[in-house]
C-alpha positions in Angstrom: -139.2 92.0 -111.5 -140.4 90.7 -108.2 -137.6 90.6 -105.0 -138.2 88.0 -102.3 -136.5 88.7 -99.4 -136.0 85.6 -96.6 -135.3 86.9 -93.1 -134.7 83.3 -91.6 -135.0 79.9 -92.6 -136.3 77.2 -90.2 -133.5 74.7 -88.7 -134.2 71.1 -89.9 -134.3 69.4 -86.2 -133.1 66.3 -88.3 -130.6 67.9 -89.7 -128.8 69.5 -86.7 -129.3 66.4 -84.7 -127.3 64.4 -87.5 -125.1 66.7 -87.7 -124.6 66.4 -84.2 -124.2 63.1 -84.6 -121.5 63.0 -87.5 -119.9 65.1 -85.0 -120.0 63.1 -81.9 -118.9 59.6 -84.6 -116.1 61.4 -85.9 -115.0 62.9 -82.3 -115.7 58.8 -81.3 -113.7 57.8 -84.1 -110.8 59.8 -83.5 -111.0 58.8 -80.0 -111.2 55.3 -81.1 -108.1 55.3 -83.8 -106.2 57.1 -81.1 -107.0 54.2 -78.7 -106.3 51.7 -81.3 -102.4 53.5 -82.3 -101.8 53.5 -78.6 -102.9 50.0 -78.3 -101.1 49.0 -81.3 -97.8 50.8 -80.2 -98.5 48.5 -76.7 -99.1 45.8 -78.9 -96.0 46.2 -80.7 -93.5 47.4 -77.3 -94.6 43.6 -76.0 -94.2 41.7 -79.0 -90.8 43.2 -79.2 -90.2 42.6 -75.2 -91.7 39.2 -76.3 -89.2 38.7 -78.6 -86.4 40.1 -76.5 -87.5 37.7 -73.7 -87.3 35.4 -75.9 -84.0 35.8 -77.2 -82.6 36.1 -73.7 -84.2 32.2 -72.9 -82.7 31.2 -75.9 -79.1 32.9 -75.1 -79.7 31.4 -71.7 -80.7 27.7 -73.4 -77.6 28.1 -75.1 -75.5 29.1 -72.1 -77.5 26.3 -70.0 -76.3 23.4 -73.2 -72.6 24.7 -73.1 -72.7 24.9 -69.4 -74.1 21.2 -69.4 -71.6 19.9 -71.7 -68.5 21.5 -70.1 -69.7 19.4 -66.9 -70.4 16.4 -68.9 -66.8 16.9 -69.8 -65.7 17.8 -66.2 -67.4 14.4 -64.8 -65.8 12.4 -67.8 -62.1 13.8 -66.5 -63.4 13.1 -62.9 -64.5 9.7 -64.0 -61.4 9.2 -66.0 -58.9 10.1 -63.5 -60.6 8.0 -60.9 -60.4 5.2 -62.1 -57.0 6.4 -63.5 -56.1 6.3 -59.4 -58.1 3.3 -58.8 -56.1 1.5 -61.6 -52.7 2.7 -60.4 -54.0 2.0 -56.5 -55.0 -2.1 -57.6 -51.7 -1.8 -59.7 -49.2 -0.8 -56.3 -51.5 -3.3 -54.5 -50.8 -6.5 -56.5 -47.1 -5.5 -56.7 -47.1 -5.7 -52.6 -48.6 -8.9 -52.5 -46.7 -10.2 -55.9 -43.9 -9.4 -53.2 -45.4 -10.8 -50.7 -45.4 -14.3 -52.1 -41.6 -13.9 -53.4 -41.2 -14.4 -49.5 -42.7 -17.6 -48.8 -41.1 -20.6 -47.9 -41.7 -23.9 -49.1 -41.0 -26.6 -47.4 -41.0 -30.3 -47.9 -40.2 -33.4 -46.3 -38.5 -36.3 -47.2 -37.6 -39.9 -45.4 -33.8 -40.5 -46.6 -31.6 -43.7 -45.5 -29.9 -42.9 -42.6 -25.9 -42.9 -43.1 -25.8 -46.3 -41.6 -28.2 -47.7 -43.7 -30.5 -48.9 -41.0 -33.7 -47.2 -41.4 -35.0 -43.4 -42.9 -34.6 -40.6 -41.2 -36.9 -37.5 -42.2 -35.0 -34.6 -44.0 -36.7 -31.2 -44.5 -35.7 -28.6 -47.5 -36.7 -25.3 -48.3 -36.7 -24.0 -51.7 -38.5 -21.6 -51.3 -37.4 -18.2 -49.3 -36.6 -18.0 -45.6 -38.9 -20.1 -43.4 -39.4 -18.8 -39.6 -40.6 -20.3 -36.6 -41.3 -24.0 -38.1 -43.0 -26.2 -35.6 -42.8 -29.5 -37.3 -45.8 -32.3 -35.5 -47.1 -35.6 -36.1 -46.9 -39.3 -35.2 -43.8 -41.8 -36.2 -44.7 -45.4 -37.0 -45.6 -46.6 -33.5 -47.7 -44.0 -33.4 -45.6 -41.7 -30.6 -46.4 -38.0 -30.8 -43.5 -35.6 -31.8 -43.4 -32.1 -32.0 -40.1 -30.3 -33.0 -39.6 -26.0 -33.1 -37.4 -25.0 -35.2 -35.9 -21.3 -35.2 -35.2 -20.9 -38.9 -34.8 -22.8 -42.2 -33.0 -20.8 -45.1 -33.4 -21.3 -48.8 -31.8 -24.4 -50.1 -31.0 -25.8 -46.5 -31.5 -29.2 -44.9 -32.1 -30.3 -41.7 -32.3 -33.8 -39.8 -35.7 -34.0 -38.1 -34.2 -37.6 -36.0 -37.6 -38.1 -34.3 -39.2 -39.4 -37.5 -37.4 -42.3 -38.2 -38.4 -45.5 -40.0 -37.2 -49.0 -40.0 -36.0 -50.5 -43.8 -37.7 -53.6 -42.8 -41.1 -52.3 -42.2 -44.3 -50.7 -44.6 -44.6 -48.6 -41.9 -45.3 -44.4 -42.5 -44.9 -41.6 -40.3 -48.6 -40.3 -39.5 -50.5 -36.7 -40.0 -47.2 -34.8 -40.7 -47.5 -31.0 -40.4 -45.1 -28.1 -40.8 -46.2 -24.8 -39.9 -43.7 -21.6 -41.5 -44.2 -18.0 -41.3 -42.3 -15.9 -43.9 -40.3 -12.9 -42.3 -43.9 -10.4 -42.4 -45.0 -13.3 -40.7 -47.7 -14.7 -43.0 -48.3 -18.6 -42.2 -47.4 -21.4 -44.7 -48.2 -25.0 -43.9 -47.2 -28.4 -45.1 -49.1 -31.5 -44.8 -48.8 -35.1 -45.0 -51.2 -37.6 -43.9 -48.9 -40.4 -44.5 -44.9 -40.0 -44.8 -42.5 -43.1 -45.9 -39.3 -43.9 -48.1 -41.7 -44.3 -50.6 -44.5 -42.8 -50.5 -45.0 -38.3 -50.0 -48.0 -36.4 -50.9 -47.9 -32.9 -49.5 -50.9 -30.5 -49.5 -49.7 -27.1 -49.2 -51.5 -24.3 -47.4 -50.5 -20.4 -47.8 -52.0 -17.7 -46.5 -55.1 -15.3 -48.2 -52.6 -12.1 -49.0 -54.6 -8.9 -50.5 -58.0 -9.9 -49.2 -60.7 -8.1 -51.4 -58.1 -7.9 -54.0 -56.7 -11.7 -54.6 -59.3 -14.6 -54.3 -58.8 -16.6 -51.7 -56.3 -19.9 -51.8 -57.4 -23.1 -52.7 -56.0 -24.2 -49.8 -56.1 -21.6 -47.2 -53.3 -21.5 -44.2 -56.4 -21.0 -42.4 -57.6 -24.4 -42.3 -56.0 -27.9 -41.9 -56.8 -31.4 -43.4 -57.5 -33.2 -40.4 -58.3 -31.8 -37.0 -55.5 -30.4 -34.7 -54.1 -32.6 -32.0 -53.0 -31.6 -28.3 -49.4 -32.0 -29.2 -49.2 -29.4 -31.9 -51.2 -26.2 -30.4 -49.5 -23.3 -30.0 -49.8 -21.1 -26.7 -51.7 -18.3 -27.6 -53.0 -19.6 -31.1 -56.4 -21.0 -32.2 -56.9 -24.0 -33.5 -57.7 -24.3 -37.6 -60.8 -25.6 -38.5 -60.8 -28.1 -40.6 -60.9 -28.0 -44.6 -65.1 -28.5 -45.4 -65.5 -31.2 -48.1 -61.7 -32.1 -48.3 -60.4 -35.1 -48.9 -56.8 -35.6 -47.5 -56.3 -39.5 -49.6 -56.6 -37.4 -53.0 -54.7 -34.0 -52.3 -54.7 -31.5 -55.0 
């Protein structure tokens, strides 16, 4: 029996250099998969800070919705309660002018047979409330100029305006009549008549805009007349009223 004895065997340069390799891949590897856990764990910490974020815009949505629809609800009150005040405001303003015109005068005229039967003498009522500082102008039937003041004229009383007087006899009229009131805040009232007889009276009556920019304005205004204003009737210290645009004193309203 033959005994072979090997002192050393020749390394395999191959062999040690793949094993170096296998070596350096599975160091790499590691490396690698430790990289990829850590990246992963990173991945996963900001997918959850993602979703955390997230979560906080959406609580934050949510508190932005209910904060938007408690001041949708606060401007609705606001809204509400303004126009609540503005009601109650028009409301306490149309009662002060609703008062207002309980004070106004009215007055008319009226030719009336004299007591001795010889002619008609003019005659002025109110029936309305107390009428102040009445000036009382126009022309009698020979065409004289009169102009009468007159301190007051309460409800339901008559007075004898002698001035105006006109004959039985005659189709004759007192002339561009005017009565100019005030009530006692002083708001102007006026009475018109272009032609005054025992048989014929067609007033046009004026009254003063109360509650401007919250009542329209009269029909007729106080602040215009029917026919210009004559010397005999202007007051010291008082314009004159323009004249009515487009009205026609022969077919008063």
């Amino acid at each position: 029996m033959m005994h072979v004895i090997v002192d050393s065997l020749k390394a395999d340069p191959w062999a040690v250099t793949a094993g170096i390799a296998a070596i350096v891949a599975a160091i790499v590897g590691i490396f690698t998969l430790i990289v990829a856990i850590r990246a992963l764990r990173l991945s996963l910490r900001q997918i959850r800070l993602a979703k955390e974020t997230l979560d906080a815009a959406k609580d934050e949505l949510e508190l932005a919705r209910e904060q938007l629809l408690m001041t949708e609800s606060a401007t609705r009150q606001t809204q509400e309660a303004l126009e609540l005040g503005r009601q109650q405001l028009e409301y306490m303003q149309r009662a002060d002018i609703d008062r207002a015109r309980a004070l106004a005068p009215r007055i008319t005229a009226e030719m009336r047979l004299g007591a001795a039967g010889d002619g008609y003498v003019m005659h002025l009522s109110n029936s309305g409330s107390v009428g102040s500082y009445l000036l009382i102008t126009g022309r009698d039937p020979s065409s004289q100029f009169h102009n009468r003041f007159v301190q007051k004229l309460d409800p339901g009383e008559d007075l004898i305006l002698s001035e105006f007087y006109v004959m039985p006899s005659q189709a004759s009229y007192c002339q561009k009549i005017r009565i100019r009131a005030r009530d006692v805040l002083g708001n102007k009232y006026i009475t018109e008549y272009r032609s005054l007889g025992a048989s014929l009276a067609y007033p046009v009556f004026r009254e003063p805009w109360l509650g401007k920019g919250i009542a329209p304005r009269p029909i007729r205004c106080s602040d215009e007349v029917s026919w210009e204003v004559e010397h005999f009737e202007r007051s010291v210290g008082e314009p004159d009223e323009p004249v009515e645009e487009d009205f026609d004193i022969n077919a008063p309203a």
